[in-house]
ZAVO-760657 format. One line per field, with one value per atom (N, C-alpha, C): residue number from 1; residue in one letter; atom name; z, y, x. Coordinates in pm, 1 decimal. Each point is the difference from the previous one (the first is absolute). Layout:
seq: NUM,...
type: A,...
atom: CA,...
Z: Z,...
Y: Y,...
X: X,...
This chain:
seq: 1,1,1,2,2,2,3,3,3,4,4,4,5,5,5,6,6,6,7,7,7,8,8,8,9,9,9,10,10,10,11,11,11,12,12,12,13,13,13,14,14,14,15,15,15,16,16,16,17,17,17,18,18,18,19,19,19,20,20,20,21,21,21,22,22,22,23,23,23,24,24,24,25,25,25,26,26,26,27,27,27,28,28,28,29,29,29,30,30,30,31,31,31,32,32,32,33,33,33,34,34,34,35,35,35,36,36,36,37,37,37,38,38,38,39,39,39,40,40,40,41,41,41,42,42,42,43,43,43,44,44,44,45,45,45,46,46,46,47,47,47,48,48,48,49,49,49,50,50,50,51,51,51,52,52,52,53,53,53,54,54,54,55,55,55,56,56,56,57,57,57,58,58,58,59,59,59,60,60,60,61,61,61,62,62,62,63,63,63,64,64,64,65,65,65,66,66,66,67,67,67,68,68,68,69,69,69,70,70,70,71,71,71,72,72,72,73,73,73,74,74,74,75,75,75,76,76,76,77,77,77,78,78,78,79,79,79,80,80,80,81,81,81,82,82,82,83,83,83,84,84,84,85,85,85,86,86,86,87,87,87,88,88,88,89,89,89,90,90,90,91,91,91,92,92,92,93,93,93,94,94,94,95,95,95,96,96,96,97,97,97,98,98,98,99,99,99,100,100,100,101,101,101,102,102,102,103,103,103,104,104,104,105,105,105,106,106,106,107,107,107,108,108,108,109,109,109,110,110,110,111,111,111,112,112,112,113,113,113,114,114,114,115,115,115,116,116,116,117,117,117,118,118,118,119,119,119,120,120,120,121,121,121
type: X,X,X,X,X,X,X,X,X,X,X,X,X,X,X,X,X,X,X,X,X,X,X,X,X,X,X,X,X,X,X,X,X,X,X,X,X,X,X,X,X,X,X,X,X,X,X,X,X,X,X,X,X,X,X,X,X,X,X,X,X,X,X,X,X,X,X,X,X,X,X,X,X,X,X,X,X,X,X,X,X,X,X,X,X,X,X,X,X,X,X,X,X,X,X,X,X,X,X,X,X,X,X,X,X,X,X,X,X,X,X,X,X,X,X,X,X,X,X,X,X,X,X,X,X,X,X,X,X,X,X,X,X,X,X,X,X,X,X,X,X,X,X,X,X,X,X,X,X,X,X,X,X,X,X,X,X,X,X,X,X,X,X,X,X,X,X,X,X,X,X,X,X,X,X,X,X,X,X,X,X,X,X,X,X,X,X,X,X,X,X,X,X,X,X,X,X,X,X,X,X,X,X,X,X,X,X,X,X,X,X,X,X,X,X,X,X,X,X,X,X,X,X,X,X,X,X,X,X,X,X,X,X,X,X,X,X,X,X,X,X,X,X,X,X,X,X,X,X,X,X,X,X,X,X,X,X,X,X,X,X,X,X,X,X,X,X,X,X,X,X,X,X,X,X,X,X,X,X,X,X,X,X,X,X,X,X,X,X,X,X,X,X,X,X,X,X,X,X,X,X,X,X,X,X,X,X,X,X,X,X,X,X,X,X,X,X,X,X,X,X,X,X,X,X,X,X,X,X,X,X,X,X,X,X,X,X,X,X,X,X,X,X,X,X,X,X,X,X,X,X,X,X,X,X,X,X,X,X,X,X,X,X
atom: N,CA,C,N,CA,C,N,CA,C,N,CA,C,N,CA,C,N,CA,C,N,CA,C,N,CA,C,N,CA,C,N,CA,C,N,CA,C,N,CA,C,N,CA,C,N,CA,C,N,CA,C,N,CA,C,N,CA,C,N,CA,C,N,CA,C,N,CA,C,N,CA,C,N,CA,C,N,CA,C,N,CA,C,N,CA,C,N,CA,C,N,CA,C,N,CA,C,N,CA,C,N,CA,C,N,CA,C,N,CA,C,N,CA,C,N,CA,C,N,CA,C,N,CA,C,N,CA,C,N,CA,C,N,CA,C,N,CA,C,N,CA,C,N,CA,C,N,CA,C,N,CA,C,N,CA,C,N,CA,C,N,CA,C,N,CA,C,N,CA,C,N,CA,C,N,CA,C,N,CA,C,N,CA,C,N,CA,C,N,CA,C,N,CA,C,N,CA,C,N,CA,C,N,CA,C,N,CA,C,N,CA,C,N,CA,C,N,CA,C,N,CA,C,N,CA,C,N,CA,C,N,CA,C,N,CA,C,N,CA,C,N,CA,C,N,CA,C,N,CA,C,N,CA,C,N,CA,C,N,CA,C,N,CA,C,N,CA,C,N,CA,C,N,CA,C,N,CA,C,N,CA,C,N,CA,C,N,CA,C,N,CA,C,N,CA,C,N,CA,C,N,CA,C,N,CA,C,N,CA,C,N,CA,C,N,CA,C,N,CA,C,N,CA,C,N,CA,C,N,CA,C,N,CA,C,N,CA,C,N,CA,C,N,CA,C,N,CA,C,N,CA,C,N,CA,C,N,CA,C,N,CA,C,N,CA,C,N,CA,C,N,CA,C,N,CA,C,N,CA,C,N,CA,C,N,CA,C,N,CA,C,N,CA,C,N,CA,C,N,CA,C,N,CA,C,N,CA,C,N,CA,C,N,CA,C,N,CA,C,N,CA,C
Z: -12707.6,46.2,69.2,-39.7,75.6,124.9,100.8,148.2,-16.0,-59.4,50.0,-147.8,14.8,-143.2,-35.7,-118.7,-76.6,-40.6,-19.8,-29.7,-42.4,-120.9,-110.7,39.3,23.9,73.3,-50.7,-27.7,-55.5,35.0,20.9,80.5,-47.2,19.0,-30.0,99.2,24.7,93.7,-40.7,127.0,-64.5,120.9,-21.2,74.9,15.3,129.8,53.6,52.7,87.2,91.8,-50.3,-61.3,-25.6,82.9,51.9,72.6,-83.1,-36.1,-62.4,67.5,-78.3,69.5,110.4,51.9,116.0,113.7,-18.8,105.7,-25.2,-116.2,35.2,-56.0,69.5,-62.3,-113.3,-119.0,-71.5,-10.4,-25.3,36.2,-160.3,-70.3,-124.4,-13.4,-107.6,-20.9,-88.4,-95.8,-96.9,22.4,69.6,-8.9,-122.7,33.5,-72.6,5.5,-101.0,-92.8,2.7,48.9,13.2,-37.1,-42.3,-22.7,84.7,97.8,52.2,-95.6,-54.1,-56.7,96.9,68.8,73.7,175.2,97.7,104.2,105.8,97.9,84.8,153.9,71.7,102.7,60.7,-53.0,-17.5,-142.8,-68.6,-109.7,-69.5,-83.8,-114.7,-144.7,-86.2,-168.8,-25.9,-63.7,-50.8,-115.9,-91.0,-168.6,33.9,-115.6,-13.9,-153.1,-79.6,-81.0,63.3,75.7,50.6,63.4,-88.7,37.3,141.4,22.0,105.0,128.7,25.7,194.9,26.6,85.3,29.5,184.1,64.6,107.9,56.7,85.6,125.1,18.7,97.6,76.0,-16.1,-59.9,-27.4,123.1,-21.0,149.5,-93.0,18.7,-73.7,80.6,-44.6,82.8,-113.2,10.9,-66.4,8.3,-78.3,5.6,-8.9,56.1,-19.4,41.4,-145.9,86.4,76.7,-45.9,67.2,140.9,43.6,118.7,-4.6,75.3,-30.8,89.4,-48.6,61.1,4.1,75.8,20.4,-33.3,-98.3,-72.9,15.2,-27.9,-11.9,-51.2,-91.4,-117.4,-21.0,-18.6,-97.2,-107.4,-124.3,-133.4,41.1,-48.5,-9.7,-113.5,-122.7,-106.3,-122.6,-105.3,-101.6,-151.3,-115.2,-99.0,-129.0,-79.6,-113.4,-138.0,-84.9,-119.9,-105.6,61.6,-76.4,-20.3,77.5,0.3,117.2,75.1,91.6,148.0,82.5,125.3,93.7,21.7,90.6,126.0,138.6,104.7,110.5,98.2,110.9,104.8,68.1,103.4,160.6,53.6,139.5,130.6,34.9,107.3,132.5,46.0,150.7,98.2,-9.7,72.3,-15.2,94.9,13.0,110.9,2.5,106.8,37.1,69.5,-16.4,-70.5,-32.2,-24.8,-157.3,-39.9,-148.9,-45.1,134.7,-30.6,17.1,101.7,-17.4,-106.0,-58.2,-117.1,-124.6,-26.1,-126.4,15.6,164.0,-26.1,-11.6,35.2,-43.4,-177.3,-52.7,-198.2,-6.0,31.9,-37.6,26.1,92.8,26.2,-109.1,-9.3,-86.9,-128.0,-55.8,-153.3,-3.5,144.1,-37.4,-31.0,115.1,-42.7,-114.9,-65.6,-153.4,-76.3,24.5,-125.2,-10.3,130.9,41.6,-76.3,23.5,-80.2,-146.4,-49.7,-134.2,-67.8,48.4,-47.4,34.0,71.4,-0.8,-78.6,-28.9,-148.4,-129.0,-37.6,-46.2,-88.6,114.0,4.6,-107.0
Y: -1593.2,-123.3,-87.8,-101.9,-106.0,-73.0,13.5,-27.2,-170.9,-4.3,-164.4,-115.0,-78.5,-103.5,-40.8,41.0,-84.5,-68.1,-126.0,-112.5,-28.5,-44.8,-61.9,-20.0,64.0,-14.0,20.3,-79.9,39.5,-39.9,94.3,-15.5,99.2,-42.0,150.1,63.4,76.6,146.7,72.4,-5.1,77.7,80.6,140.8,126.7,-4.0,24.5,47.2,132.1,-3.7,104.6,144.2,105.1,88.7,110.0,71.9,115.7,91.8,113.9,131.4,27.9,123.6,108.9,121.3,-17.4,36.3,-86.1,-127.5,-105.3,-76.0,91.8,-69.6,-132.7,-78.3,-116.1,37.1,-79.5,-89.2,-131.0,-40.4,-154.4,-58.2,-44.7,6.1,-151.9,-10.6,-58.2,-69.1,-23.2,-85.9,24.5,-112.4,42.9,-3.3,78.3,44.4,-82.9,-93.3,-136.1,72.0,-80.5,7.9,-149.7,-16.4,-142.8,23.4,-58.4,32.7,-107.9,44.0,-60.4,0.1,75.1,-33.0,43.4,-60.4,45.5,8.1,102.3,-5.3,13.9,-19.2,0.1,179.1,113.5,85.2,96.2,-142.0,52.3,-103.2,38.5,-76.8,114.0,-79.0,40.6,-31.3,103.6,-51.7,77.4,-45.7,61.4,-7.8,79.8,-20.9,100.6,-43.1,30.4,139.7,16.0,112.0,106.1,85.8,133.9,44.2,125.5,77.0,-30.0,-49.9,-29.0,129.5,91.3,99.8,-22.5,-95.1,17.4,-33.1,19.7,9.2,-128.8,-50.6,-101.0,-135.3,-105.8,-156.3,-60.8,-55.6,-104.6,-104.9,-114.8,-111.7,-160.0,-76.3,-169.3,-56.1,-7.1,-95.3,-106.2,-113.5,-140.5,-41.6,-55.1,-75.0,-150.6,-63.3,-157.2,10.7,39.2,-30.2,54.0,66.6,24.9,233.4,6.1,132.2,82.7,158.4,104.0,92.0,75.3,97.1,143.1,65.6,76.2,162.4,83.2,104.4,87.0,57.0,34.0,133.5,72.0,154.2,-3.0,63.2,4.0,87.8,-68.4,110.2,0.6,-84.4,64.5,-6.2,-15.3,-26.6,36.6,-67.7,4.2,-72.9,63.4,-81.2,-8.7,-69.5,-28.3,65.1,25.4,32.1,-120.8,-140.6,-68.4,-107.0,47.9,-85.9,121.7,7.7,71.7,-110.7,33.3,-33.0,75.6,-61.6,69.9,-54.0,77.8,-40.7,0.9,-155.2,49.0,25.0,61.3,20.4,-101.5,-99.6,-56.2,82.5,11.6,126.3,-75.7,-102.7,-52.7,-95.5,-129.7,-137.3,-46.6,-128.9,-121.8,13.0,-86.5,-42.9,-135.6,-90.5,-126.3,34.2,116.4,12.1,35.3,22.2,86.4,-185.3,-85.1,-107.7,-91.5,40.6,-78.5,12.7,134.7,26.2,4.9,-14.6,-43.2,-127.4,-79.3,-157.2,-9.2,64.5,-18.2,54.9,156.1,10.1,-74.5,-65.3,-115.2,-126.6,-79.7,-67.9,54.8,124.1,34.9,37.0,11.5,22.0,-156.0,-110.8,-115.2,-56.8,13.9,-53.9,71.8,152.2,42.2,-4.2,-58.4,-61.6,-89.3,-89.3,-145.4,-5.2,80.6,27.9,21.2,140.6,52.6,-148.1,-80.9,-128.0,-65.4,-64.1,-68.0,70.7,117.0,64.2,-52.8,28.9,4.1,-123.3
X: -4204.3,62.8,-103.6,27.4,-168.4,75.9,-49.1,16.1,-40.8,-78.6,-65.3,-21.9,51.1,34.4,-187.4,-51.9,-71.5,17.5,-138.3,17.1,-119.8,-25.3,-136.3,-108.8,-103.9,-154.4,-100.8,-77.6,-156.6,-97.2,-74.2,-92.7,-104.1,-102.5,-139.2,-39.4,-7.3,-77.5,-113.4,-107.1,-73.0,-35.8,34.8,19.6,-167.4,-66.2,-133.3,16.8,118.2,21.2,124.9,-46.8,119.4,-1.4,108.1,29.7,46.3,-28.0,21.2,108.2,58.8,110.1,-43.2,-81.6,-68.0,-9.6,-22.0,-35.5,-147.8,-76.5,-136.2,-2.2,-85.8,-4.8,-128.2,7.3,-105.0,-9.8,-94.2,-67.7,-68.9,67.9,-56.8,-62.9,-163.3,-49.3,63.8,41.5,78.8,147.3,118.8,121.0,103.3,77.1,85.6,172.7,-39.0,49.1,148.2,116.3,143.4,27.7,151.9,60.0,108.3,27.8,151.4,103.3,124.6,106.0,103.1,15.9,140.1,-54.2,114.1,15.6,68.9,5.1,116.2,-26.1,86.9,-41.0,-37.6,7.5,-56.1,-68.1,-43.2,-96.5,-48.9,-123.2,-21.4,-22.0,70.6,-38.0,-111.4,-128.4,-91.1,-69.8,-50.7,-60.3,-154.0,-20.8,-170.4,13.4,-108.9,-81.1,-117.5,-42.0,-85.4,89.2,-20.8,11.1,-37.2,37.1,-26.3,-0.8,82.0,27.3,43.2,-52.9,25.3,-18.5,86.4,25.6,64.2,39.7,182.1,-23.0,-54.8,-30.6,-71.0,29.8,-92.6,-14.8,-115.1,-11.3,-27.3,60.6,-84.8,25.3,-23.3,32.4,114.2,90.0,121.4,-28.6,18.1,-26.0,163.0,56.3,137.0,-23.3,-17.5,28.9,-80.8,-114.1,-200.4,-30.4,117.4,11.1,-70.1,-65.5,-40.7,80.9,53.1,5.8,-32.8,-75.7,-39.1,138.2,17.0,92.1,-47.8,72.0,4.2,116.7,10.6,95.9,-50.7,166.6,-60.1,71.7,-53.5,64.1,130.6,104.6,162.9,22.9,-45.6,43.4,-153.9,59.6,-152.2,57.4,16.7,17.5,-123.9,21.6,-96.3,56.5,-32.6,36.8,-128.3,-89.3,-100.9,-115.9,-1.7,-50.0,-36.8,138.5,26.2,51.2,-112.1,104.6,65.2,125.1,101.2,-6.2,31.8,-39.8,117.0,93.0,54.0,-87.7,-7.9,-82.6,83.8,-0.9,119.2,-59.8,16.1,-65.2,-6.1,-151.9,56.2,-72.9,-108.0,-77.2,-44.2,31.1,25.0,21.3,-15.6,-10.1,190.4,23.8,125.7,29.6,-133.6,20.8,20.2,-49.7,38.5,99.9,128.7,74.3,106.0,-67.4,107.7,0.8,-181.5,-26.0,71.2,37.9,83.9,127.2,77.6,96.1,44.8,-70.8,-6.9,8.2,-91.2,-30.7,160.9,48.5,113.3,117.3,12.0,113.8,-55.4,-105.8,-24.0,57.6,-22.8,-3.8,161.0,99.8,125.2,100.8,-72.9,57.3,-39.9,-113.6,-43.1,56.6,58.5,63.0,139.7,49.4,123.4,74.5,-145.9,31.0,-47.7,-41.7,-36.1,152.1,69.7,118.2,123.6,-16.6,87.0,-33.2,-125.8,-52.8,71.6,-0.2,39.5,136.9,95.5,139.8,26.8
């Protein structure tokens, strides 16, 4: 059951910082390329083409509307098609301004889809 409403997001990520299932950090020289598609106020959806993320923990900078956050996410889920991995990311570590920032996009994206379904009619 999903606790928190998604809503249409894209954005690119590029993971520097990963935490293992131990705690250790690695610090990687070339990051590791994510697209976020969706998001919530406790997650983002995100794909990639590269294989092998083999760790608990992302640190990365979110860009929303040019504005940066400092993020921190652990994988809760992970699926693939054989071409494409799919990834839940769980939000665990954040500002609070990111937390008022996306509830601002989600009230925006509920009155535009408000008034979409009245166009509609």
């Amino acid at each position: 059951m999903r606790v928190h409403e998604r809503v249409f997001f894209r954005s690119k990520i590029e993971v520097y910082r990963l935490y293992d299932f131990k705690g250790e950090l690695t610090v990687l020289e070339t990051p590791y390329q994510l697209e976020a598609y969706d998001i919530s106020l406790g997650g983002i959806g995100v794909l990639t083409k590269q294989s092998g993320l083999s760790a608990s923990i992302l640190e990365f900078t979110l860009y929303i509307e040019n504005y940066p956050y400092r993020v921190m996410t652990k994988i809760v889920w992970h699926n693939t098609n054989g071409i494409f991995h799919r990834y839940g990311l769980e939000i665990i570590g954040h500002n609070n301004m990111l937390f008022r920032h996306l509830q601002q996009i989600i009230s925006k994206d509920k009155v535009l889809t408000s008034e979409n379904s009245d166009f509609e009619r």
